[in-house]
Phi, psi and omega in degrees: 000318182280337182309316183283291155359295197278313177287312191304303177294329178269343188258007142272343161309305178339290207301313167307348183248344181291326212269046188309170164247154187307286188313336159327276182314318219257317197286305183295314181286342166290306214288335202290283179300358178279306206294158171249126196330123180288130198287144183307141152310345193186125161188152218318156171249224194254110163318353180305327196277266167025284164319304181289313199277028183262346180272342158327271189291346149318292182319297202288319156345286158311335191053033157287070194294329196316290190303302209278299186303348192281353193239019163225142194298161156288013189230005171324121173240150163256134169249155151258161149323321197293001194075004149307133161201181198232126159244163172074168210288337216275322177284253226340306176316288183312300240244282171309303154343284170282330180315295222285317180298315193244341162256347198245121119334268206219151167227156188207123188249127207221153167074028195274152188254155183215117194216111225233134215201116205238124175252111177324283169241130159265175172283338202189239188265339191283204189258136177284181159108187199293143183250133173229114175264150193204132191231153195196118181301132165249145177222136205200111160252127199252146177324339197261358177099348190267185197218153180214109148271149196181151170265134186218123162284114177271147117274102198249126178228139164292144162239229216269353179266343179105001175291166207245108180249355196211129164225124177230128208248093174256141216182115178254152189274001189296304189291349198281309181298314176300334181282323211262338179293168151234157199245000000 
């Protein structure tokens, strides 16, 4: 009798703590949907950012440094993995200029990736705010007549004008270098 007693008594406790009421419930998923969300560490950005770098590489391509350079703030730095860079717009300018005139015939870019990335808190060193990462096969004749195919990763970050302030470019240089000797 008390085993039946103790089950009667704990399946009306359940049932009574189960048994929210519709206002209840509605009252708790509102106070739910009130708090305000914590933003992601990193999440998708405005594809518009994409769009700039595919006219980007348009630009460099065509060899329209002109074009290509408007889209960067002036105080803009480029870096390689190798640890090289060009900082501020006007040596960027100068520094593409002679590249694309006087070594690169032609470049050409195929199989690109676009992946537009607004980072919330970073991880680590980088900078918040747009990311735009891009990965892309290059094929590049170069003045001497040889040819450089590679696959190559852009890191791109916007600042708050949309402007392009920060470019980090991984890349190996061994085929570049090997194109670029003449004998």
């Amino acid at each position: 009798m008390k085993k039946v007693l103790l089950l009667g008594l704990s399946s009306c406790l359940l049932f009574s703590c189960s048994n929210q009421s519709s206002t209840e419930k509605a009252e708790v998923k509102d106070s739910v949907a009130a708090a305000p969300a914590k933003p992601q560490p990193a999440e998708f950005a405005d594809a518009k950012y994409a769009e700039l770098g595919k006219k980007g590489l348009a630009a460099l391509s065509s060899g329209d440094i002109d074009s290509w350079m408007n889209s960067f703030a002036d105080n803009a730095v480029y870096i390689w993995n190798n640890g090289d860079s060009v900082a501020g717009k006007q040596a960027i300018t100068a520094y593409w200029k002679k590249r694309r005139g006087q070594v690169i015939d032609s470049i050409t870019f195929v199989n690109e990736i676009w992946l537009p990335i607004k980072v919330n808190q970073p991880q680590s060193v980088e900078a918040p705010g747009i990311w735009l990462l891009s990965w892309y096969a290059v094929t590049a004749k170069y003045k001497t007549g040889k040819k450089m195919s590679q696959w190559i990763h852009t890191d791109t970050h916007y600042d708050a004008n949309d402007k392009i302030d920060r470019v980090i470019q991984y890349l190996d240089r061994a085929p570049i270098n090997a194109a670029t000797m003449t004998k």
